[in-house]
C-alpha positions in Angstrom: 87.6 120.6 103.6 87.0 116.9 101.7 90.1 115.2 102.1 91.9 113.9 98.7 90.8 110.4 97.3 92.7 107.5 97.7 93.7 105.9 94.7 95.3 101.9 95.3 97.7 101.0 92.7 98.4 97.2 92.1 100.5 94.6 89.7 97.3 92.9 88.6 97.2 89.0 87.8 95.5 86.6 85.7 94.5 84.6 89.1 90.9 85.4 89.4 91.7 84.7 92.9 94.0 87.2 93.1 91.7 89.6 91.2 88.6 89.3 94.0 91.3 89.6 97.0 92.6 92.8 95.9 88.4 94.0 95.1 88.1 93.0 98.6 90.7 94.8 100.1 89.7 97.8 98.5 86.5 97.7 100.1 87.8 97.3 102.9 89.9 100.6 102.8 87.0 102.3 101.4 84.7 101.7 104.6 87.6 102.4 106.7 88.6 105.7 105.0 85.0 107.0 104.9 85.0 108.1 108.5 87.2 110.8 107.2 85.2 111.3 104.0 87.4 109.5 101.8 86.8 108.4 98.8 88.7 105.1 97.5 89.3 103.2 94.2 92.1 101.1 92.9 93.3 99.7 89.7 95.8 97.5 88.0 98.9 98.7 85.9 98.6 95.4 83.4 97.3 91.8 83.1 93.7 92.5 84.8 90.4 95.0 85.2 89.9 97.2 86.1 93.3 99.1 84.9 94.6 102.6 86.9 92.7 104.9 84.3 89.4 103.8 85.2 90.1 104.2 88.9 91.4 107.8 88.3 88.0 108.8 86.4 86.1 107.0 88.9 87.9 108.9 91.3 87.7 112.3 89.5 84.2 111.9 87.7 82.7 115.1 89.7 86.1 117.5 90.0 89.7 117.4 89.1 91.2 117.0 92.3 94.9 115.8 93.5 94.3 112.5 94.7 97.2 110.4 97.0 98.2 107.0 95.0 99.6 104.1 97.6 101.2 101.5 95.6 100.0 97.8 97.1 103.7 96.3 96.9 105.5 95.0 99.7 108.5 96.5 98.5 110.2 99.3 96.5 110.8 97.2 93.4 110.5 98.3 89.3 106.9 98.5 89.9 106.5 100.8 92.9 109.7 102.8 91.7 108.9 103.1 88.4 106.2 101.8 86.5 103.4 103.2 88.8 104.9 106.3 88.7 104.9 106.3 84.7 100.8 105.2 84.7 99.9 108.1 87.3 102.1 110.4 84.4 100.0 109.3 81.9 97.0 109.8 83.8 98.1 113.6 84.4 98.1 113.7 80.8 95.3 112.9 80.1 93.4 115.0 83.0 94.6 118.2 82.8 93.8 119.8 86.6 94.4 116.1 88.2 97.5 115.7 90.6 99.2 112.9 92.3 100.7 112.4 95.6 102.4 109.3 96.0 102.9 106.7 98.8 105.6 104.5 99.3 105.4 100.6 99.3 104.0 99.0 102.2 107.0 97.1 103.8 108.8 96.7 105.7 106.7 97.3 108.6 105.9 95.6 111.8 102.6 95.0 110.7 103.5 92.8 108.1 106.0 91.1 109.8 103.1 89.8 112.6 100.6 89.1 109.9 103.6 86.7 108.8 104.1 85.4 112.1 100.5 84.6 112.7 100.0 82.8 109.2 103.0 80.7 110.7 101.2 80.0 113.5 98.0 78.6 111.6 99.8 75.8 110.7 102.7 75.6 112.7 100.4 75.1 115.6 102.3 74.8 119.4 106.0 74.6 117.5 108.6 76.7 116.6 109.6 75.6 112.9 112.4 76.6 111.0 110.8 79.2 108.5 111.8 80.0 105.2 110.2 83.5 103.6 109.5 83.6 100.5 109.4 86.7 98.4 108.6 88.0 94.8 112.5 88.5 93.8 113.3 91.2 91.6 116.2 92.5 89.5 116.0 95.4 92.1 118.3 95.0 94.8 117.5 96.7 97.2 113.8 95.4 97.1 115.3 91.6 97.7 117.1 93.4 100.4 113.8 94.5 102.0 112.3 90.9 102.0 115.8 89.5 103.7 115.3 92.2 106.4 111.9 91.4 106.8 112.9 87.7 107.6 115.6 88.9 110.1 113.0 91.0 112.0 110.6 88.3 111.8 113.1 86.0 113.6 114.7 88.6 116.3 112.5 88.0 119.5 111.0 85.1 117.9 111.9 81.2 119.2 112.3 79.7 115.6 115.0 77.9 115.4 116.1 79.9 112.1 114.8 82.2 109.6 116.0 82.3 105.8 114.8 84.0 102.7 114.4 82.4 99.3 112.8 84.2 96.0 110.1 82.3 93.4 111.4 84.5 90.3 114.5 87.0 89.6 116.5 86.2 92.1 118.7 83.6 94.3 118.3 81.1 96.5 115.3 79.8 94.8 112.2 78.2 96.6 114.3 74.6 96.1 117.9 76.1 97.3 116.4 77.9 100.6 114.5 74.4 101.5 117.9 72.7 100.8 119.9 75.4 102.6 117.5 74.8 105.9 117.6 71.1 105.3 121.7 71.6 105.7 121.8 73.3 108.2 119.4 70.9 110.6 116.0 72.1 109.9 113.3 68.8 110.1 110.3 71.2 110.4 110.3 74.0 108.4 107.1 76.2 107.4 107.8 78.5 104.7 105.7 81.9 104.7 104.8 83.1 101.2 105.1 86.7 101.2 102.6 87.9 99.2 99.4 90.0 99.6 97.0 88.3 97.4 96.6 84.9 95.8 98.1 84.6 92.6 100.3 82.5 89.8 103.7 83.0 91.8 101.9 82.3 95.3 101.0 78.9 93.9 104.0 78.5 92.2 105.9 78.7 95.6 102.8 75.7 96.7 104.4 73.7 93.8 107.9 74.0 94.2 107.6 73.5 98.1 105.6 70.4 97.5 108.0 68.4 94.7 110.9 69.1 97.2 108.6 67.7 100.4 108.1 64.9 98.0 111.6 64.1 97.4 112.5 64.2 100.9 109.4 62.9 103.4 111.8 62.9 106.2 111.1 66.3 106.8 107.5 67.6 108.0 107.4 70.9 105.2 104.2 73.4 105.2 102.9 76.4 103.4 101.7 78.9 105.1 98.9 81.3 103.6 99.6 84.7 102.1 98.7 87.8 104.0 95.5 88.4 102.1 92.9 91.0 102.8 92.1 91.4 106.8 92.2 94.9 108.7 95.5 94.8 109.8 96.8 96.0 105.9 93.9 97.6 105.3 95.1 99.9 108.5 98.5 100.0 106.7 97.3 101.1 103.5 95.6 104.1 105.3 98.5 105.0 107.4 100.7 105.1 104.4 98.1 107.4 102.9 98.2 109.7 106.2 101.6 109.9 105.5 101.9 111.1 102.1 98.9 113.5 102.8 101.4 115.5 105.4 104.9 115.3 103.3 105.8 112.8 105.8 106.8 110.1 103.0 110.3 108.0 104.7 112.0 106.8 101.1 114.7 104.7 101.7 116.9 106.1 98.4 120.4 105.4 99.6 120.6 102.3 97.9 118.0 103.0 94.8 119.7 101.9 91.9 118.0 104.6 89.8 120.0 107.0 92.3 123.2 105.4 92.8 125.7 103.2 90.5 125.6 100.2 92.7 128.1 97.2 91.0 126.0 95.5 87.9 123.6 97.7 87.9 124.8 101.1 86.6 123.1 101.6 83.7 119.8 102.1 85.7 120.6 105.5 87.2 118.8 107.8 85.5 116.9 105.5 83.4 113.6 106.9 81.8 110.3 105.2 83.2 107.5 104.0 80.9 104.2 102.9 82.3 102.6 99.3 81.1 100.4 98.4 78.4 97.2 97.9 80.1 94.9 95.2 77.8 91.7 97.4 79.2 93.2 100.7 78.6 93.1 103.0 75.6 96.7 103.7 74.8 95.5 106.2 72.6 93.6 108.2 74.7 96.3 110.7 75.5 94.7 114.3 75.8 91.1 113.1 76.0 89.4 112.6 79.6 88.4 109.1 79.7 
């Protein structure tokens, strides 16, 4: 029996960068999936090419087929919860016979927590700095939740001195307050590990921020580390995530989702209708038409 494609599912970014990382990683997936005769593709939900609907027909060209979708997010934010979601609707709708099972984000995992570790390492050399991870943010909760746990379990069994969290967008501390806040509390070495999987414009963004406040304070000795990037280890990741939603053996956290429950501030998103993005490469008229 040929086993369902894999179809990846990313953000997309106007970082060219970015754009060839995430090509890369695909291939990657592809040769590794091909021992089991999977096919792969993957696709953007806005901002770059090729967008979701092209990977779907690329992926169901021969045969309507259910196919297993893996969103490439680190965490369960908007994006992975929602939007995705909404696209791989659309896509239903537009391929009669074509079904979806879904994947859930990539993190946290211990995977990614090492990959962090070692990009520490690359530039942290023989010491233990104080680190200082960097995620997305989100107006998601528990998604900034999930990038503070992955800090804490990047610290436990680790000699650095501390371990704090910061966000570039959506959310406090800010790049500027989590250097500040390691500054305070004694930190003179401090490496902070952008957690991101590909290049991009927040990635750099971080590289910006992190280099005015090094500026301002040259007492310190402050370092970027590199984002995760395409390498085997996530390429492993994405396929066991697909293994997973292949058997019904999908682990959601939804205890604290707040399209689920009416957590403090956030109560008008339970139950909130999901629409997919505007793709600029994608017919938005092409509802009912194979494309």
């Amino acid at each position: 029996m040929t086993a369902p494609p894999l179809l990846l599912a990313a953000h997309g970014t106007t970082d060219q960068a970015g754009v060839d990382a995430f090509a890369a990683l695909t291939a990657r997936v592809g040769k590794l999936a091909a021992a089991d005769g999977t096919r792969v593709a993957g696709g953007f939900i806005e901002l770059s090419p090729p967008p979701l609907r092209d990977a779907v027909g690329l992926l169901t060209r021969t045969s309507p087929a259910r196919l297993v979708a893996v969103p490439l997010m680190l965490s369960a934010a908007g994006h992975a919860k929602g939007d995705i979601p909404a696209a791989l609707a659309r896509e239903q709708a537009r391929r009669p016979g074509v079904s979806f099972s879904y994947g859930r984000p990539l993190g946290p995992h211990p995977a990614l927590i090492d990959l962090l570790a070692a990009r520490i390492a690359a530039v942290a050399g023989d010491t233990s700095p104080a680190v200082l991870v960097v995620g997305r943010g989100s107006t998601d909760p528990d998604a900034n939740a999930d990038v503070v746990k992955t800090a804490r379990l990047l610290w436990e069994g680790r000699d650095y001195p501390l371990a704090e969290t910061a966000f570039v967008s959506l959310a406090r501390p800010g790049v500027t307050e989590g250097l500040e806040r390691c500054r305070l509390l004694g930190a003179r070495r401090i490496v902070v590990a952008r957690y991101f999987l590909f290049p991009g414009v927040l990635p750099d963004r971080v590289a910006e921020q992190v280099a005015a406040y090094a500026a301002a304070h040259p007492e310190l000795d402050i370092s970027c580390a590199d984002v995760l990037g395409d390498c085997d280890e996530i390429a492993a990741l994405v396929c066991e995530r697909y293994r997973e939603a292949l058997s019904g053996d999908i682990r959601m956290n939804c205890d604290v989702c707040v399209y689920r429950i009416a957590m403090p501030g956030f109560e008008h998103r339970v139950g909130a209708p999901q629409h997919p993005h505007d793709h600029p490469h994608d017919d938005v008229h092409a509802h009912g038409r194979n494309q």
